[in-house]
KEPA-500261 format. One record per residue (C-alpha): z, x, y. Coordinates in steps of 0.1 Angstrom, whole numbers, padded with zeros to 4 digits. Layout:
N
    zz    xx    yy
     Z     X     Y
...
This chain:
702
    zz    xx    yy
  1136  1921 -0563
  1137  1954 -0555
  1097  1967 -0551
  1086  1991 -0575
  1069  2022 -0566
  1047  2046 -0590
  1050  2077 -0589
  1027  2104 -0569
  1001  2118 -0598
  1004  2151 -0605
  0984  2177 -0580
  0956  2197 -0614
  0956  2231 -0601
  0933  2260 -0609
  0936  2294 -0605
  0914  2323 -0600
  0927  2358 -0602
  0954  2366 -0631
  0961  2402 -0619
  0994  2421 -0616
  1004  2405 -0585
  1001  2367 -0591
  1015  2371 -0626
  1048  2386 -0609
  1048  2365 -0577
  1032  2333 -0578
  1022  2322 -0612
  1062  2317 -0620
  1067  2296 -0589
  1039  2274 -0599
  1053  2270 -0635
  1087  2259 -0619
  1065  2234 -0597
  1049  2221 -0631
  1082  2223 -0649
  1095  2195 -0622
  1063  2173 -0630
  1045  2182 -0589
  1018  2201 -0608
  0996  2205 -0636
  0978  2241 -0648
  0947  2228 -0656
  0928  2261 -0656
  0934  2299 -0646
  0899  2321 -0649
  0896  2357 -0643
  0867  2374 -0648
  0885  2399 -0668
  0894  2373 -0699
  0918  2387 -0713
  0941  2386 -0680
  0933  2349 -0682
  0942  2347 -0717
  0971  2358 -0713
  0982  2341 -0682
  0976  2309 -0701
  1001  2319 -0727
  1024  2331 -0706
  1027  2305 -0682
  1013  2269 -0698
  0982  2266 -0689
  0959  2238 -0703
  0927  2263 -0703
  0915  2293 -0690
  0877  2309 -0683
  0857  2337 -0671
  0836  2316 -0649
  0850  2309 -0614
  0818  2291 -0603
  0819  2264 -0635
  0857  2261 -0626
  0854  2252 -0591
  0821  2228 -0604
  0846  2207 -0623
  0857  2175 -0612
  0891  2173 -0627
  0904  2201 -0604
  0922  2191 -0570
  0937  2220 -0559
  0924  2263 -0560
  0945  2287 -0555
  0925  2326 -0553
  0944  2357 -0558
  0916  2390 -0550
  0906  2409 -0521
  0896  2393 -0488
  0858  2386 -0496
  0865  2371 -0528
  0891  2347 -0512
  0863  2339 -0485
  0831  2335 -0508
  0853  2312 -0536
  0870  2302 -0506
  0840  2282 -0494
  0828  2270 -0529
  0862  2257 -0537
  0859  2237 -0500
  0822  2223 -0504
  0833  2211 -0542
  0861  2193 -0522
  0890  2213 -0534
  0920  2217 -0518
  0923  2256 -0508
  0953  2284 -0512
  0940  2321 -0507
  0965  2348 -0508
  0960  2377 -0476
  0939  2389 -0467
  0928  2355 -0463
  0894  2366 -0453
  0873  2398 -0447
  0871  2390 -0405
  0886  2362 -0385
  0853  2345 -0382
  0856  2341 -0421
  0889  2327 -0415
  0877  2306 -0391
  0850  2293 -0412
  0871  2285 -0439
  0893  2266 -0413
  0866  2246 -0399
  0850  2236 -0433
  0883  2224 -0449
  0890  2204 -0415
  0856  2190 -0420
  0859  2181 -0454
  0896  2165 -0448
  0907  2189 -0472
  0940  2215 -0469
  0934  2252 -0466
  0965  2272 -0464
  0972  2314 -0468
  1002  2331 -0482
  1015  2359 -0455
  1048  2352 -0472
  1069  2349 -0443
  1098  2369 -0465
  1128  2359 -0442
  1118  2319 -0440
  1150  2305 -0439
  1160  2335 -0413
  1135  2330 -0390
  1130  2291 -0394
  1171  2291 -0378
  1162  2312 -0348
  1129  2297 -0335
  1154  2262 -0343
  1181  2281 -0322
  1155  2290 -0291
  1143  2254 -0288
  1120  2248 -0265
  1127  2272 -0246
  1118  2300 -0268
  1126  2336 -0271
  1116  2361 -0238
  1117  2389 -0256
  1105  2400 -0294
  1106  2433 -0315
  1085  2430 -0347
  1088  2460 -0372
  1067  2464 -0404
  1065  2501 -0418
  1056  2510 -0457
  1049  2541 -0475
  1017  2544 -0480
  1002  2575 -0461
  0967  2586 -0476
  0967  2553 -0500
  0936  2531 -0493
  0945  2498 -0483
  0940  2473 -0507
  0931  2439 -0516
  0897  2447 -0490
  0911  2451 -0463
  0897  2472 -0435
  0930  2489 -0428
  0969  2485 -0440
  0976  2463 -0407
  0952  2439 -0425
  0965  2444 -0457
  1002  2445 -0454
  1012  2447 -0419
  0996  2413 -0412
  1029  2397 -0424
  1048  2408 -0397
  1025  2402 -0363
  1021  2370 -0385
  1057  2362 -0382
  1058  2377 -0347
  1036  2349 -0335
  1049  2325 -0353
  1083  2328 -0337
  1066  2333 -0302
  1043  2301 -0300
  1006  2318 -0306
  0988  2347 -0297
  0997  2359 -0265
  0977  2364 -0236
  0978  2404 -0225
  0977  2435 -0258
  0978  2469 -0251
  0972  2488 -0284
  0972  2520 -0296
  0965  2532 -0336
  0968  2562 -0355
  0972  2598 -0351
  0943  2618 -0342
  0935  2639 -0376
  0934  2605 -0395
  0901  2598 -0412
  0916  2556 -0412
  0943  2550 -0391
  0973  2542 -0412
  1001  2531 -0378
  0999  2509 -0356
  1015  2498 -0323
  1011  2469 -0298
  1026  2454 -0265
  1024  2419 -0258
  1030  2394 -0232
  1026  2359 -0229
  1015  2333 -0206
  1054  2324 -0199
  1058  2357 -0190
  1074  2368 -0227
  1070  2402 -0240
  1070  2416 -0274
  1065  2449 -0295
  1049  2455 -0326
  1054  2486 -0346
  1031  2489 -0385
  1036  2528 -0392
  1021  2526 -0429
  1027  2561 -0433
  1066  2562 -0430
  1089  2570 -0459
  1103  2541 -0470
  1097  2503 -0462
  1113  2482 -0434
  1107  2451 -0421
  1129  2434 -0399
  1128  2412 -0364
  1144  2408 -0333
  1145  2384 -0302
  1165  2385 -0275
  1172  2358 -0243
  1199  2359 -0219
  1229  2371 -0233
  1221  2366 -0271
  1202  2386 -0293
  1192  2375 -0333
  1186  2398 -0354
  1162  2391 -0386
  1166  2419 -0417
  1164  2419 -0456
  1199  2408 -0456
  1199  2376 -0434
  1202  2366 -0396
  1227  2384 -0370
  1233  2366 -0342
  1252  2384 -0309
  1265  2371 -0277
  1271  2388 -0239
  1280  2422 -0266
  1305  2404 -0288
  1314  2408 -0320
  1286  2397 -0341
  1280  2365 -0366
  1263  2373 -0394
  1249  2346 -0420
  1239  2359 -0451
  1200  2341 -0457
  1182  2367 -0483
  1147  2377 -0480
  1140  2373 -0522
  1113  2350 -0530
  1122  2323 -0503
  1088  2330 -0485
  1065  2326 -0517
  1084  2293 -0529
  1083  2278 -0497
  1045  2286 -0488
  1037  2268 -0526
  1061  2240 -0514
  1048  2232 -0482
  1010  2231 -0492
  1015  2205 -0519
  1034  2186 -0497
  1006  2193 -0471
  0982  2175 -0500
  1002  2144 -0505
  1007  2137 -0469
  0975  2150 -0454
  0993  2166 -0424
  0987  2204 -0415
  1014  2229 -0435
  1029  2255 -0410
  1004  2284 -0428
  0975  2264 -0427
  0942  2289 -0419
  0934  2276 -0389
  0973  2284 -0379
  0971  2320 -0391
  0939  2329 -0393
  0947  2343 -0351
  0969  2365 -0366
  0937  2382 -0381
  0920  2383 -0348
  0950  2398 -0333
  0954  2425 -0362
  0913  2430 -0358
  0919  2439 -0317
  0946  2459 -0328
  0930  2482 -0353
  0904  2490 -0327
  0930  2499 -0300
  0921  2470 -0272
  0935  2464 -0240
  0930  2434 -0223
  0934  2396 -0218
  0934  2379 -0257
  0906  2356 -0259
  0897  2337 -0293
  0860  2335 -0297
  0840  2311 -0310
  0827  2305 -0343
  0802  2286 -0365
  0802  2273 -0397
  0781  2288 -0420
  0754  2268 -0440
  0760  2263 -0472
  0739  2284 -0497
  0708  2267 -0515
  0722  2250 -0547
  0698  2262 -0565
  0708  2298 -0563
  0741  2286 -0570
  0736  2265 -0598
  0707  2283 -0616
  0712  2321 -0614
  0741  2337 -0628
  0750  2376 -0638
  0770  2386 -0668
  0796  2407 -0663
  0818  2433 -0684
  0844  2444 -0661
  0863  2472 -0652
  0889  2469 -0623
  0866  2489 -0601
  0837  2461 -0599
  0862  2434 -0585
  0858  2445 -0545
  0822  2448 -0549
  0814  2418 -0567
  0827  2397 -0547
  0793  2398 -0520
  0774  2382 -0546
  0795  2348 -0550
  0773  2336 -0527
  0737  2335 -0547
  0751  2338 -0583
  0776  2326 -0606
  0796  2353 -0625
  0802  2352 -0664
  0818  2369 -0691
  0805  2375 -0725
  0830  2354 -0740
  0819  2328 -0717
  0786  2336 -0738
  0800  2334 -0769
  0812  2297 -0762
  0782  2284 -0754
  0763  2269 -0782
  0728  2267 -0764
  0706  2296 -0752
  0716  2307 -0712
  0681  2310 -0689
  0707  2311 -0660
  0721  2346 -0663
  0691  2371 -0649
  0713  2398 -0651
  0744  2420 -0661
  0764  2445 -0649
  0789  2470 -0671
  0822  2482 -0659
  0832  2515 -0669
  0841  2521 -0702
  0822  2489 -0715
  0797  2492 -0746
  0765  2478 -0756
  0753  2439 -0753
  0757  2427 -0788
  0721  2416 -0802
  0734  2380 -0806
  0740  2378 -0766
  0711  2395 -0754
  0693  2369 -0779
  0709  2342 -0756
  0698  2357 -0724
  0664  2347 -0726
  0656  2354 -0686
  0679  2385 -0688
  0656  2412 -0662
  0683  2436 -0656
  0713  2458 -0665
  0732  2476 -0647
  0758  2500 -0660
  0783  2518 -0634
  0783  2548 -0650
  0758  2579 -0655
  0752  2580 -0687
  0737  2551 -0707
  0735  2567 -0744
  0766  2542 -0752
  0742  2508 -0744
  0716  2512 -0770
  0688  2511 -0733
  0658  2518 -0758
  0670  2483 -0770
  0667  2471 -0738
  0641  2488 -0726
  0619  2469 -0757
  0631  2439 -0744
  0615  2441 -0708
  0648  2448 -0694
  0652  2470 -0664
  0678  2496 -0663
  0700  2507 -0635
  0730  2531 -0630
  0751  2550 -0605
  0735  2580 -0604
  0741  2584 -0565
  0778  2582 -0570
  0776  2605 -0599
  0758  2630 -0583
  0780  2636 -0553
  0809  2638 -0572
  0795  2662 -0598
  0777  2682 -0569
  0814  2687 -0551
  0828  2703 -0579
  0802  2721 -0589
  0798  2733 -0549
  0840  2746 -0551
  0834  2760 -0588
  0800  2784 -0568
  0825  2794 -0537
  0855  2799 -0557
  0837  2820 -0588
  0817  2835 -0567
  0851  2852 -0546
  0861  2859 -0574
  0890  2834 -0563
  0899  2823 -0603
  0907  2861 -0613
  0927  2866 -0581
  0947  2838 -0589
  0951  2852 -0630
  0961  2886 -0611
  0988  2871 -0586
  1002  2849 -0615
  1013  2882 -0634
  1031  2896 -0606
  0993  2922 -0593
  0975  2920 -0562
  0935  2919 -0561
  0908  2904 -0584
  0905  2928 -0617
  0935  2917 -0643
  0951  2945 -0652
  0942  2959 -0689
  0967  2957 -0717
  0970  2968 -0752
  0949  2997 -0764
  0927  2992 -0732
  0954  2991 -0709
  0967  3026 -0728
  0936  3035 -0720
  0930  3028 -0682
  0966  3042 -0676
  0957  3072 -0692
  0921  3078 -0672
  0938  3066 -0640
  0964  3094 -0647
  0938  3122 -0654
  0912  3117 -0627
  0939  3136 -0598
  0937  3170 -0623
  0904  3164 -0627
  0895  3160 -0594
  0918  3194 -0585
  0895  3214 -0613
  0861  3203 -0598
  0852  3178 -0629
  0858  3143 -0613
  0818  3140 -0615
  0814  3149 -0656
  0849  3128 -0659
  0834  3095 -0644
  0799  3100 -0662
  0819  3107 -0694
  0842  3077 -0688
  0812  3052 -0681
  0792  3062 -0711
  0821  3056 -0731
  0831  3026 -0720
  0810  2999 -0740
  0816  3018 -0772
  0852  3016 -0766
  0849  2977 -0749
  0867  2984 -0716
  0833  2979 -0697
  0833  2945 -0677
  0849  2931 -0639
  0866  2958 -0629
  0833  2967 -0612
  0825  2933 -0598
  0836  2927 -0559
  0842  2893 -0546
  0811  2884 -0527
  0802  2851 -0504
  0780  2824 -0514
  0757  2827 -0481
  0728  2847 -0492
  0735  2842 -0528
  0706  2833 -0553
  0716  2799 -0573
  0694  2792 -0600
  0693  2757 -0616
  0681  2745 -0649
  0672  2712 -0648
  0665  2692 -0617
  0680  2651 -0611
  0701  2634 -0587
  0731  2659 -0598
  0710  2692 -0587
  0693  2677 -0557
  0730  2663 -0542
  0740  2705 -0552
  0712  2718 -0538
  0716  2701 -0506
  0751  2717 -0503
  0740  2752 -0512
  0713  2746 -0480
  0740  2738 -0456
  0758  2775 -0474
  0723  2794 -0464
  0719  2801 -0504
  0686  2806 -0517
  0676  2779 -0545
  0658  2786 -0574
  0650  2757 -0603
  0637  2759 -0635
  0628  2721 -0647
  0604  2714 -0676
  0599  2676 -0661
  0603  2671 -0623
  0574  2676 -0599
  0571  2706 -0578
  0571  2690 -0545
  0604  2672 -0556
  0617  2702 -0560
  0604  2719 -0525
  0619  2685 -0505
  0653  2691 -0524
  0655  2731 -0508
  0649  2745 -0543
  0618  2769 -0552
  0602  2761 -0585
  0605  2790 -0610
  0603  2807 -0646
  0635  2801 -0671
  0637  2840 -0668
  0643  2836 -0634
  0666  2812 -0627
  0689  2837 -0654
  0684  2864 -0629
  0703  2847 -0600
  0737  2854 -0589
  0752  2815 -0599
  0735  2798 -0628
  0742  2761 -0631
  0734  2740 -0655
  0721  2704 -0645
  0701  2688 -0670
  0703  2661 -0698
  0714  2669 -0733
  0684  2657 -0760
  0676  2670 -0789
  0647  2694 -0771
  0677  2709 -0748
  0705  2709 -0773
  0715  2751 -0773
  0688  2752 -0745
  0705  2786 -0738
  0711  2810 -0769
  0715  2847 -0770
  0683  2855 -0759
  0690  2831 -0727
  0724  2846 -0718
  0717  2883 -0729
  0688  2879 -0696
  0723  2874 -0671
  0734  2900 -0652
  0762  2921 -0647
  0786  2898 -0622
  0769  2862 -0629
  0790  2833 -0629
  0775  2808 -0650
  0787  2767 -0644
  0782  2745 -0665
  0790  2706 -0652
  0763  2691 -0675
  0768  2690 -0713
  0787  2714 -0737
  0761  2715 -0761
  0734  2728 -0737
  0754  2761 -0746
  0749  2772 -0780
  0788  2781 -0782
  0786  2815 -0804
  0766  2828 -0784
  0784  2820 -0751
  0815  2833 -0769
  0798  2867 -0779
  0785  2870 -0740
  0819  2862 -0723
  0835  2891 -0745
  0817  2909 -0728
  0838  2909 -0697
  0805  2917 -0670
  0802  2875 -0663
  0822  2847 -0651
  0821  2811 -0667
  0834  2785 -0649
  0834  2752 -0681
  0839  2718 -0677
  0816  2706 -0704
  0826  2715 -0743
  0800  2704 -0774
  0833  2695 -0793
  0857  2675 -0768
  0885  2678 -0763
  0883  2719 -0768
  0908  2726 -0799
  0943  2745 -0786
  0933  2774 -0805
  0901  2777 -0794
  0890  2812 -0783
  0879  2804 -0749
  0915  2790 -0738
  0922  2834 -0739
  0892  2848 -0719
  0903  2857 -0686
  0867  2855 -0673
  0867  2817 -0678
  0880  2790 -0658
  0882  2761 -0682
  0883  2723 -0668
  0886  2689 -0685
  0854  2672 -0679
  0869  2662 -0650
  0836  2669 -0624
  0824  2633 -0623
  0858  2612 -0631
  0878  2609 -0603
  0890  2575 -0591
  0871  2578 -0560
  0839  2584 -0582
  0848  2554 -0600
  0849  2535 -0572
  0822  2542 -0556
  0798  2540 -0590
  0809  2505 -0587
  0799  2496 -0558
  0766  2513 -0560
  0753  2495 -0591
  0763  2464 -0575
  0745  2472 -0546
  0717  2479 -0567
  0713  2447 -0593
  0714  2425 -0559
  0684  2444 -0542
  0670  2440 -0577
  0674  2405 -0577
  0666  2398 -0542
  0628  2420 -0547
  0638  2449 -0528
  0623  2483 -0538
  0649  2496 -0565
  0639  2527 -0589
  0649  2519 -0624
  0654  2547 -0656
  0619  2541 -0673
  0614  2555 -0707
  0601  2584 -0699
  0630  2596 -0680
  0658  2583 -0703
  0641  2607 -0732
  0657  2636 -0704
  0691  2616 -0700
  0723  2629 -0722
């Protein structure tokens, strides 16, 4: 009788990471792995929820979660596959191993090679598979020439990966675009060659680049083989392709397929696309890898060298290739792991940085809160993405060991703090970030007002030349018609009585105003602030390196504070005599139209007044009735009604330069408010000295 034999069960996969590039790329090949029965999506968890919610819909899965720690934690899961940057593929990485999972990170498939390595050796201890995805994109090509070579391999290699990304930042945490893209090809380059080889001579970027974006290496190995690798990630267009040469044949690896050539013959050409065969074959081999225990060709320890290499490359080496030595890590106390936990409201910004704390504390969503029926003691703290908006009173009620919030943003007005603030809860936000952004713009807006630069630019738009706009209407009648006298005048001995007649008349006839104000430098200048913070000390410091004098009206910060920022403490009245007036303090009710008529009558002649706080701190009639004027400049980004109405009358002063509230949100800022309040909630946690908004100083926040 013939033996019967059951069938292999199904390999329960979870996923975390539901972003753009898994749902396009790899979530459809693992739903044509379940489709055939290999599989089963057990669970995909993002901590933005709503990705995994919708992932689940979209591609059969049983579940999905906010909670990567509780995922990995359960015991129906065999298999992980992470889709983030590089430190969040090493620090779930290593959770997923210890819980005995089976391991698929996409690249960068750690932050170093040592990570790499660790991950390696901990799967290897734990009998588990750990593979990456470097999509080798031309898999079938390249799997028939290293089968054509043999044994006796290929003596000489060409290995070209170029994209177009000049002045992007590389991405998915990686230190550079080698380790973020370019990887793929010096991955394939030593896959075809047998390892790493044993001389490198690099050489990276062009001199005036802040982060070098190309890349270039020589290689030889111990066999006396040679190769060349070329990652220009500032090119214009993408190309990857590979060639290898022996005696008298040459095969040629592009988008298309394999090119084979012989002692300069016509050439053979097999048509083996590049689409999708990498990504299928990667998800193939490691669930065959799981069934038969045996090493897949992109196992970690196979290509985490091609992260060494990339690492001596991005730092221009030359010498003998040596791999060094690692150790495993210890694993983290389980008590941090299993006890502490921080609630999260993302925004895409936070998932780089919070990725360092995977290691101490679990990370949870609100609706992750919601679901539980039963208080949580674990979660000590919570950070808010940009954009998010107060904890509802039914979580915080469920956070009974909640001891801090962070918020990446400045402002906290939309998070009800005095709420938290009764509760015990400490507050923190990313004023740092904040403040250099806002101190950069407001630094341009001093130069560029104060030159005058915004008229020029008015004045060359309508075909003049200078800084003074030229007049029209009745006023421009007027100036054409003064400009045209003063030559007879002159002749007759009455220019004097002409120009004291003219400037009398002027105001009564409102043609008074620039025309009498010269571009002037902003070394030597008087700045005068009102209000002093973060904002004004990171302006201040840029005004001292500009040799301007600093004056500061403040009704709350200490006068010392002010002298170690570069400022001298003054009167209201005479901070409104300086040359730049900037506005840098909170709105409240006390400072709401902080400056009225009185206030801006006291500026003089040829002030540019900025304003990169709040619109409101302006009470507008009366900055209206001042710019009409025509003797100051306003440089605006701030409006007490936002956005400003198209009809508005400031849109037609030419003595304004109007701006979006643009000073503090650029992408950048973002970014780096992110990683700041990050920063901050783990020193929190971990006791450092962190200063907190009290209540005394969130009554002087907008």
């Amino acid at each position: 009788m013939p033996v019967e034999t059951c069938a292999p069960r199904p390999v329960r996969v979870l996923v975390i990471g539901a972003g753009p590039a898994p749902e396009a790329i790899h979530l459809p090949v693992l739903a044509r792995l379940r489709d055939r029965g290999e599989i089963v999506l057990a669970l995909v968890c993002d901590i933005q929820r709503e990705r995994a919610a919708a992932a689940r819909r979209k591609f059969g899965f049983l579940q999905d979660s906010g909670d990567g720690v509780a995922a990995l934690e359960r015991t129906d899961i065999d298999a992980v596959y992470i889709f983030g940057s590089a430190q969040l593929h090493y620090e779930y990485g290593m959770l997923a191993l210890r819980k005995g999972k089976h391991l698929f990170v996409e690249k960068p498939i750690a932050p170093t090679y040592a990570q790499a390595r660790e991950l390696a050796e901990l799967a290897s201890a734990q009998g588990l598979i750990a593979a990456g995805g470097l999509n080798r994109r031309f898999a079938k090509s390249l799997a028939a020439v290293r089968a054509r070579a043999g044994r006796a391999g290929w003596r000489f290699a060409e290995a070209v990966f170029h994209k177009p990304e000049f002045r992007n930042p590389p991405s998915f945490g990686a230190r550079t675009w080698l380790g973020a893209n370019g990887i793929h090809g010096l991955d394939a380059l030593l896959f075809m060659m047998g390892g790493l080889p044993e001389q490198l001579t690099a050489h990276l970027g062009e001199t005036a680049e802040a982060q070098p974006g190309a890349f270039s290496a020589l290689m030889r190995w111990r066999d006396g083989a040679q190769g060349v690798f070329l990652c220009n990630n500032n090119a214009g267009s993408r190309r990857e392709e590979y060639v290898f040469h022996a005696p008298d044949e040459t095969c040629s690896v592009t988008g298309t397929g394999l090119t084979i050539e012989r002692k300069g013959r016509s050439a053979t050409t097999i048509t083996l696309p590049m689409q999708g065969d990498g990504y299928a074959a990667e998800h193939d081999a490691f669930f065959q890898s799981i069934r038969s225990g045996a090493e897949p060709l992109h196992s970690l320890a196979a290509i985490a060298p091609s992260l060494f290499l990339a690492e001596l490359i991005e730092n221009g080496f030359n010498g003998r290739v040596q791999l060094p030595q690692t150790q495993l890590r210890a694993a983290p106390p389980r008590r941090a792991l299993e006890e502490k936990s921080i609630l999260v409201v993302p925004s895409s910004e936070l998932q780089t940085p919070l990725a360092s704390l995977l290691s101490q504390y679990r990370l949870v969503t609100l609706e992750d809160v919601r679901e539980s029926a039963a208080e949580r003691p674990d979660i000590v703290a919570a950070i808010l993405g940009r954009g998010s908006s107060a904890l509802p009173a039914d979580i915080l009620d469920k956070l009974t060991h909640l001891a801090v919030v962070g918020v990446a943003a400045l402002s906290l007005a939309r998070h009800e703090p005095e709420a938290l603030l009764a509760r015990g809860i400490r507050l923190l936000n990313a004023s740092a970030a904040y403040a250099e952004s806002v101190a950069e713009f407001a630094f341009g807006l001093a130069i560029l007002g104060r030159r005058r630069a915004f008229l020029s630019h008015d004045v060359m738009r309508a075909g003049g030349w200078g800084t003074v706009p030229e007049a029209t209407g009745f006023k421009g009648m007027l100036y054409r018609a003064a400009r045209g006298l003063r030559p007879p005048m002159k002749a007759a001995g009455l220019e004097t009585f002409f120009l004291r007649l003219w400037k009398a008349a002027s105001p009564i006839l409102g043609i008074a105003g620039q025309s009498t104000v010269r571009p002037r430098d902003l070394q030597g200048a008087t700045v005068g602030l009102v209000g002093w913070g973060e904002n004004a000390r990171a302006f201040a410091e840029r005004l001292g390196h500009a040799q301007a004098r600093i004056l500061v009206y403040s009704e709350n910060a200490a006068e010392d504070d002010i002298r170690r920022g570069g400022g001298v403490p003054v009167s209201l009245n005479e901070v409104l005599a300086a040359d730049i007036v900037s506005l840098h303090r909170g709105l409240t009710e006390s400072t709401r139209h902080c400056l009225g008529t009185g206030e801006l009558a006291k500026l003089r002649p040829g002030t540019v007044l900025i304003n990169v706080a709040r619109g409101a701190l302006i009470e507008p009639n009366a900055l209206l009735a001042r710019l009409k004027r025509g003797d100051i400049f306003a440089c605006l980004d701030t409006y007490e009604e936002e956005p400003l109405v198209a009809s508005h009358p400031l849109r037609s002063l030419p003595n304004v330069f109007l701006t979006s509230h643009i000073a503090g949100g650029s992408p950048d800022n973002y970014a780096a408010a992110a990683v700041e309040v990050v920063r901050k909630v783990a020193a929190y946690l971990g006791n450092d000295v962190t200063e907190s908004i009290s209540a005394e100083r969130l009554r002087t926040m907008s």
